[in-house]
C-alpha positions in Angstrom: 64.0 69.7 106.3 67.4 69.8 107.4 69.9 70.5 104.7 73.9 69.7 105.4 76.7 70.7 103.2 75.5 68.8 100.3 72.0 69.7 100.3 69.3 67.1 101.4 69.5 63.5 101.4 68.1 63.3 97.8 70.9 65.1 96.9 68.8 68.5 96.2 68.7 71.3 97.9 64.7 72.0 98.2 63.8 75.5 97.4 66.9 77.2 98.3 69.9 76.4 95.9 73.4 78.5 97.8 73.4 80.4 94.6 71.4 82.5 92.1 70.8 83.9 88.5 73.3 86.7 87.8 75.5 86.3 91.1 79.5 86.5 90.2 82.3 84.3 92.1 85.4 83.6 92.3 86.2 80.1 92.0 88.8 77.2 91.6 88.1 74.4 89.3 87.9 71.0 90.9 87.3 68.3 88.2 86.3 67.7 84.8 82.4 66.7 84.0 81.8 63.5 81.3 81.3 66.6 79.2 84.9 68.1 79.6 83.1 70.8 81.5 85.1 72.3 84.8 83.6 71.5 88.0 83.7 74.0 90.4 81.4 73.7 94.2 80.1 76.4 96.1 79.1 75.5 99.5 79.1 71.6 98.1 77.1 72.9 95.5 78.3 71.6 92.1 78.7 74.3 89.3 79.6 73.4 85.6 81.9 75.8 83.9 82.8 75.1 80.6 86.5 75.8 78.9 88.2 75.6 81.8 90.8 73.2 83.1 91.4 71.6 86.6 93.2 73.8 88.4 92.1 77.2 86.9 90.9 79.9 89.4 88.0 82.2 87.4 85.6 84.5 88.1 82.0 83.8 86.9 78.2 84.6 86.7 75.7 81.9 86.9 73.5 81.9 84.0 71.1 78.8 85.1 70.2 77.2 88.6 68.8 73.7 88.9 68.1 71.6 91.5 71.0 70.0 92.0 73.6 71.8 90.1 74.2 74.9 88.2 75.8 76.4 85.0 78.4 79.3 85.0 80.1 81.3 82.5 83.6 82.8 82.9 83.5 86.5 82.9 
């Protein structure tokens, strides 16, 4: 399967998510979710911070990896 920069044309990204349990980054959220969580993308991959606000640049650890997203805390 070939995956581009959003993952696969079901919109996962197989086996092989760009990020994992426990990694830290340093990112710059992009959006709000329905939820008022921040949206934040690694490598296209979507990753739901919560208490953050458009615009903020945090670091954080990923506490849970799904298929097609992920949940971060920030740290």
């Amino acid at each position: 399967m070939v995956l581009g920069m959003y993952g696969d044309r079901f919109g996962g990204y197989g086996n092989e998510a760009p990020v994992k349990v426990g990694e830290r980054y340093r990112v710059k959220i992009e959006s709000l979710g329905k939820g008022g969580d921040g949206i934040a993308k690694i490598k296209g991959f979507v990753i739901f911070v919560p208490n953050t606000q458009v615009g903020d640049e945090v670091e954080i650890v990923i506490n849970s990896v799904k298929r097609k997203f992920a949940f971060a805390q920030v740290i």
